[in-house]
N, C-alpha and C positions, 0 to 999 in steps of 0.2 A: 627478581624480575619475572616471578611464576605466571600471573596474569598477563604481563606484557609481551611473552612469550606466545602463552595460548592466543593473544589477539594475532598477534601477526602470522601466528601457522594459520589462522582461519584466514586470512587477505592472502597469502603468500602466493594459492593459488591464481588466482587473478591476475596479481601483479605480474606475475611469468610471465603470461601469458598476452599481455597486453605491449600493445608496439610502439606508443610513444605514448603516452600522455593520461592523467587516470586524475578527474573530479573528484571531491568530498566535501558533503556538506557536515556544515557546525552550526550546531549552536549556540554551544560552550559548556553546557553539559557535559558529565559526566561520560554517556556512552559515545556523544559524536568526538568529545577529545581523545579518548581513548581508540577509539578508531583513527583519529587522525594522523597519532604520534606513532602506532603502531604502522601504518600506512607510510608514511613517512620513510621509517626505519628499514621498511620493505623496498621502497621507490630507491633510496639512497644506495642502496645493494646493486639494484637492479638497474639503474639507468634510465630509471621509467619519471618524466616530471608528473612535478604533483600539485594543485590549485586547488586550493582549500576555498571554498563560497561559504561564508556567513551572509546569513538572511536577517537584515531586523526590520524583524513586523509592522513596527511603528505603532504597538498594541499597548506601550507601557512606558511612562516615562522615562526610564531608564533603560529602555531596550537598543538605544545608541551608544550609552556607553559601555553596557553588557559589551555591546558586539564591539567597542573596540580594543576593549579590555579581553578578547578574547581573540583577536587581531594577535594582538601583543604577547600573549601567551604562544599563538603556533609561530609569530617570526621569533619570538625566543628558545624555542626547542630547534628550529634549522629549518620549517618551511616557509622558503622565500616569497613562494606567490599567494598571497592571501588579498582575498576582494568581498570586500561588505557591498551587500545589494538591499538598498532601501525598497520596499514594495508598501501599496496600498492596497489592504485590506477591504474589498468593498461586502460588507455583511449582509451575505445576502441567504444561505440556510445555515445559519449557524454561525459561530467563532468558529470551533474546531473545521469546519467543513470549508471557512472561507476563508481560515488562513491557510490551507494546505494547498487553497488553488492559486491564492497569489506566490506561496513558496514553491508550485512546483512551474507553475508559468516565469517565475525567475530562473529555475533551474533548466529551463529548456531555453531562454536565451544564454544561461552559461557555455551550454554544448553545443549552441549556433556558433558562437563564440570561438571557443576552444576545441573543437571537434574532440574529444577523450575518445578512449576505447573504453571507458568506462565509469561512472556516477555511481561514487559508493554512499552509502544511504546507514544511517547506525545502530535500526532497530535490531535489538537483542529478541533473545528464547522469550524474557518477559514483556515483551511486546507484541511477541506474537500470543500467546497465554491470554493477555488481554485481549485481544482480535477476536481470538474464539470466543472468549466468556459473551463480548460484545454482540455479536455474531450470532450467537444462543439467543440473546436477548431478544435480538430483533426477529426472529424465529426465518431471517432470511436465505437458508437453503446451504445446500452442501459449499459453494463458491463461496460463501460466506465464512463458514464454518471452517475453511481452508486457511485461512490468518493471509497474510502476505505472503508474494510468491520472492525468492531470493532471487531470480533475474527474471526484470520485464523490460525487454529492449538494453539500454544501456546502462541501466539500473540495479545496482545488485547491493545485497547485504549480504553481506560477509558475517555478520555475527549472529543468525538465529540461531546457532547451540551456541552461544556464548551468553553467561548470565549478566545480569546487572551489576551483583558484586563484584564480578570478573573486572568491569568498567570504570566502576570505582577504586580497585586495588590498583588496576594499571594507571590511573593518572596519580595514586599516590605515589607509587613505584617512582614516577619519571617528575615528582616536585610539580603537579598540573594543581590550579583550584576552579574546580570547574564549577562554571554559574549553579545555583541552584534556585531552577522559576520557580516563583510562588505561586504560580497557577498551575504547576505540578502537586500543590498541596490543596487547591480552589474542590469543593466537594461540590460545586455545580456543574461540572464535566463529566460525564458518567465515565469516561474513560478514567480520570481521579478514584470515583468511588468505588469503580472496579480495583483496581491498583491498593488503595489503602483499605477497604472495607471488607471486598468479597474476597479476595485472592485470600489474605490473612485468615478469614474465617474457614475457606475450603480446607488449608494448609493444616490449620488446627482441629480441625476434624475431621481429614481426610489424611494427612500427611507430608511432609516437606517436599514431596515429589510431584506434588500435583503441576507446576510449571512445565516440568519436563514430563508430565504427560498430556496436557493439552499441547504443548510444542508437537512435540510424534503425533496428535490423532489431528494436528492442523495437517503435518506433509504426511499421512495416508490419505486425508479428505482429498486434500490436490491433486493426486494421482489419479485419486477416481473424477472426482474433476473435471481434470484435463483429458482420461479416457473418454466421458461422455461428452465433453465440449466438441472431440477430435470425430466423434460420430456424426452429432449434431452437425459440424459443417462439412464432411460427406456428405449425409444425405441434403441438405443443401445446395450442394454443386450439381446435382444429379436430378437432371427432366426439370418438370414442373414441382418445384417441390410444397405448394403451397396450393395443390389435389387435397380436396376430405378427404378420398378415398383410399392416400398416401400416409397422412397425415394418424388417422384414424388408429390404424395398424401400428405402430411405433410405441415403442413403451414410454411412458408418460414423462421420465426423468430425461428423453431425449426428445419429444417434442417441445416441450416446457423451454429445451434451449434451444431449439429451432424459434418455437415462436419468439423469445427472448431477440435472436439476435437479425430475425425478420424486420422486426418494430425497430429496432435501434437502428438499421439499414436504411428504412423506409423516414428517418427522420427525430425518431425521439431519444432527446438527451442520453449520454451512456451514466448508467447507474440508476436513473430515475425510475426504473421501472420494477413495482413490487408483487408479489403475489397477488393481492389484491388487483392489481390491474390483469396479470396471466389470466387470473381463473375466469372472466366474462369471456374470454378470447378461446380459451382451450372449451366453453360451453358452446361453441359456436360448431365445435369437432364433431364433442362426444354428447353433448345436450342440446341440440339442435331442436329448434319447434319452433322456429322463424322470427327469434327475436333478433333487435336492430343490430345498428351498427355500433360499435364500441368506440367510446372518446379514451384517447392516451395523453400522457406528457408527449410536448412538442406538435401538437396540433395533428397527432399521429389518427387517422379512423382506420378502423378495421371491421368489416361486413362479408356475408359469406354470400357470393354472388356464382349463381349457377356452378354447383358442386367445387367449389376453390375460396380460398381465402382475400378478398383482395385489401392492400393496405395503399393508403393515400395521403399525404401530408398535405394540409389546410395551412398556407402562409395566412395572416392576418396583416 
């Protein structure tokens, strides 16, 4: 029981620590069963109840009976509360992007719900591996380049140093068959193509460590990160902070998330906003020669009106 050991010394934490009640989502898979069973075996020690949420997408014919065949597998290992939430997927940038909003807008009525101390979540080290590869691609900046953060609010993964094989030894370990999507093998998901195509070719000509070196250079990114995030909204809270004159002076990696979370205050969608949109807005700072006003996602403008930035949201 080597792997299902290492799972639950990673949750064990948590579960201490938590005063009644602890989320986990499935989805029959190999890493979120393996979280669960080990979760489980932690809660049953400890006292702590445990509500397992499967989600089915409604993306595949047989994604109801996935979920209840996998139902059936955690009330047979000994977790009593187990609840399938059907969601509707409405496609609106992407699959990938728009089932994650209907799985996680399920998972916020889970904890309206059940109030937990905590939503355990099953992404492993190769999850996070992929994030960065992803991350690179989209040449989207250090917060990017950061993978996933292991607690955001009530939300936490317990497994980024735990590997994928680790996931699959532990549901052999404990008699688990855990689903295996075939849209985990779909090469029209770049997350896919990262996973079977690039990771395998790095590993081959770089070495079998490369997982667990993009894992470490994801949580050094985060630190730094969160150091300039933690600036950024200092100088934020402080005077006017939306002065050129202020603005100007500030080294670029902390205005960049000034302006970043001005626009998103002022109205535009959180995420939507790319480099491409920053850099007309930071030319407004430091390349000034009286050009207009900037259009954003979410009906956001931003124009530089008597030495200050002003930003306005346009309902339609």
């Amino acid at each position: 029981m080597k792997a299902t050991l290492a799972i639950r010394q990673a949750v064990r934490p948590w579960v201490q620590i938590a005063d009644a009640r602890i989320l986990v989502g499935v989805s029959g898979g190999a890493d979120s069963m393996a979280l669960a069973v080990a979760t489980y075996l932690e809660c049953k020690t400890s006292g702590v109840d445990l509500v397992a949420i499967i989600i089915d997408h409604q993306l595949q014919e047989v994604s109801a009976a996935v979920a209840e065949r996998t139902r059936e597998e955690l009330l047979r290992i000994g977790i009593a509360s187990v609840e399938i939430v059907a969601v509707t997927v409405a496609l609106v940038d992407g699959m990938e992007a728009s089932a994650r909003r209907a799985r996680y807008e399920a998972f916020e009525a889970a904890i309206a719900k059940h109030q937990p101390d905590y939503f355990f979540l099953a992404h492993t080290k190769n999850d996070q591996a992929e994030s960065v590869l992803l991350g690179l691609a989209r040449g989207s900046g250090t917060r990017s380049l950061s993978g996933m953060a292991e607690v955001n609010g009530r939300y936490v993964r317990p497994l980024l140093d735990i590997d994928r094989s680790t996931t699959e030894a532990a549901c052999a370990e404990n008699g688990l068959s855990p689903w295996v999507d075939p849209q985990n093998s779909d090469l029209h998901y770049a997350r896919v193509r990262v996973r079977n195509e690039v990771l395998p070719v790095l590993e081959t000509n770089l070495g079998p460590g490369i997982v667990d070196a993009l894992a470490r250079s994801a949580r050094i990114l985060r630190e730094d990160a969160d150091a300039l995030d933690h600036l950024a909204t200092q100088f934020l809270s402080s005077g006017d902070p939306l002065e050129v004159e202020k603005l100007v002076v500030l080294p670029k990696a902390i205005r960049i998330r000034v302006l970043r979370r001005a626009i998103y205050d002022a109205g535009a969608p959180e995420g939507t906003l790319t480099a491409d949109h920053i850099a007309p807005v930071e030319a407004l700072i430091t390349d000034w020669h009286g050009q207009g006003e900037i259009s954003l996602p979410g009906g956001v403008k931003v124009a530089r009106i008597s030495g200050r930035l002003s930003l306005l949201q346009q309902i339609s």
